[in-house]
BAKOLMAR-827526 format. One record per residue (C-alpha): y, z, x; residue in three letters. Coordinates in pm, whole numbers, plus 32768, in hexadecimal, padded with zeros to 4 digits. Example, Ala and Ser with C-alpha at 12.3 -4.5 7.8 and 13.67 -1.06 7.14 Angstrom:
// BAKOLMAR-827526
7E3E830C84CEala/7F9682CA8557ser/
// end
This chain:
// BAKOLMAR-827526
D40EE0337CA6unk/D456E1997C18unk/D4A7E2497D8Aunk/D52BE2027EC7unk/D42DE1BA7FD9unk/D49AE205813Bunk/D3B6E14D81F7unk/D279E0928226unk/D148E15E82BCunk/D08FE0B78383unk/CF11E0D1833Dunk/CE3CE065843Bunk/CCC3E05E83A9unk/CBA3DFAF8496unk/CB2BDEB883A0unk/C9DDDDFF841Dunk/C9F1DC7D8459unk/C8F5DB9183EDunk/C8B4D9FB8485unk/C823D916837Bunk/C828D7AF8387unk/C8D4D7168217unk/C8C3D59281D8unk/CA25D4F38242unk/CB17D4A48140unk/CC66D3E08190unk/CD26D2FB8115unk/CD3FD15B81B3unk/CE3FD101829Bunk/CEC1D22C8389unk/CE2FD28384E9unk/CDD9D3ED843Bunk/CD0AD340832Bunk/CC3AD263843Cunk/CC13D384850Aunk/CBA0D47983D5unk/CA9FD3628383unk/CA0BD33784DEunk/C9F2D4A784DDunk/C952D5A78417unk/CA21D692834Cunk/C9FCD7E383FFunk/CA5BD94E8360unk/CA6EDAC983D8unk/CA98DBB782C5unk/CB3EDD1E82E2unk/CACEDE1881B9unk/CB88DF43817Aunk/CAA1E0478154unk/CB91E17380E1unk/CC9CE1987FCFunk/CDDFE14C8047unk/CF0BE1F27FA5unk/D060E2127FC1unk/D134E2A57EB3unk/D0B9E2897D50unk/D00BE1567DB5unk/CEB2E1217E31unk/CD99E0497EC3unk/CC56E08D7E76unk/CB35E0527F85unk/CAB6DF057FB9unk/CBE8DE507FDBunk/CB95DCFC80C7unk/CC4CDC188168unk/CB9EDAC381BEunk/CC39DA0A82D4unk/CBDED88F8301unk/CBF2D7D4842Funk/CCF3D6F28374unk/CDEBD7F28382unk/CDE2D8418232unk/CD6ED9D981BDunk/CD09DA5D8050unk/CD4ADBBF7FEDunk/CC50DC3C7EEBunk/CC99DD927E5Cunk/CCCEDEA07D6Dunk/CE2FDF337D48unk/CE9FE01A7C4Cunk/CFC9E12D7C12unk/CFC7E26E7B4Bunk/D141E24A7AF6unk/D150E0EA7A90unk/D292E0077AD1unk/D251DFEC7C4Funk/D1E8DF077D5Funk/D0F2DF087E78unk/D1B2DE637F8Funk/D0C3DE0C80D5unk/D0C5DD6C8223unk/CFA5DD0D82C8unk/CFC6DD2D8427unk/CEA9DC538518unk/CE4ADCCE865Cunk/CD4DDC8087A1unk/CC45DD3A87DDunk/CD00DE5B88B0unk/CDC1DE7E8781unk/CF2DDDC98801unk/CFD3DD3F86BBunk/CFCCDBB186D5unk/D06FDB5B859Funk/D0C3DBBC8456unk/D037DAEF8322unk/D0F2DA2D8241unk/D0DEDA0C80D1unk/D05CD89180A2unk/D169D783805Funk/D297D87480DFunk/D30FD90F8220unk/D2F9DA9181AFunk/D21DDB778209unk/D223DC7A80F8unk/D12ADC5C7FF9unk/D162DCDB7EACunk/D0B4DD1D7D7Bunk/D174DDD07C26unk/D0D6DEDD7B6Bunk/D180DF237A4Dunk/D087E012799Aunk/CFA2E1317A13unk/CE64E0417A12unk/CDADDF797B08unk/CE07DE3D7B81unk/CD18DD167C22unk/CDEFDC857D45unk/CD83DB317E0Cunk/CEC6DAD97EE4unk/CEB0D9AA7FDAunk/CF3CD9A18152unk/CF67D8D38270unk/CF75D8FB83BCunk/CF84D850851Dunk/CE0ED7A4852Funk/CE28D77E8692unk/CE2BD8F68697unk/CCBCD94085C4unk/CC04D97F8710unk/CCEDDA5B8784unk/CCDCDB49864Cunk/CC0ADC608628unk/CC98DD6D856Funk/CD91DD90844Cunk/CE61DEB983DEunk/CF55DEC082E8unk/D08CDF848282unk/D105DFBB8126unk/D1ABE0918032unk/D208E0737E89unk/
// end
């Protein structure tokens, strides 16, 4: 990255949440996989209806995170940056509904919690990341914010 970023800002944006029932998909022989199949595939989705910025680096309105009942989550978005050769770093932080932090998400397969996407020119840049999260914990969450900087 070209400068020095002090520290993340915490955004907190009300996104609005969504229930729709998705056929099950899961793979044979775990407890999770049974369960998933006897069990519809639930989601709440939190759209971002502002540009987020921070830095040279932005956002544009629109971005969504999909949470699944599974404890997986899909980040859908736009990200660019007017200087080139940076990175959008992110956490996404999941809350209840009087807005108490839960737990943060992590990237899918690891046990961080920053997300990151390069952008190493000025233009704009399609970005689908994949989390996880505790599944025993999708009632419980009703609001997202994140915190980021580039």
């Amino acid at each position: 990255m070209k400068r020095a970023v002090r520290g993340a800002a915490a955004l907190a944006v009300a996104g609005f949440t969504v229930f729709t029932t998705l056929p099950a998909s899961a793979s044979a022989g775990s407890a999770a996989s049974a369960l998933a199949q006897a069990e519809p595939l639930r989601k709440k989705t939190f759209i971002w209806r502002g540009y987020m910025s921070a830095g040279m680096c932005t956002i544009e309105p629109g971005a969504t995170w999909t949470l699944y009942s599974n404890g997986t989550a899909r980040l859908n978005a736009i990200v660019s940056s007017l200087d080139g050769d940076d990175a959008w770093l992110m956490w996404a932080h999941l809350k209840d509904s009087r807005g108490r932090q839960i737990t943060d998400m992590q990237v899918y397969g690891s046990t961080s919690t920053k997300f990151v996407r390069n952008l190493p020119d000025g233009r704009d840049y399609r970005w689908i990341a994949w989390g996880q999260f505790d599944p025993d914990l999708f009632d419980t969450i009703k609001r997202m914010s994140l915190s980021k900087h580039c």
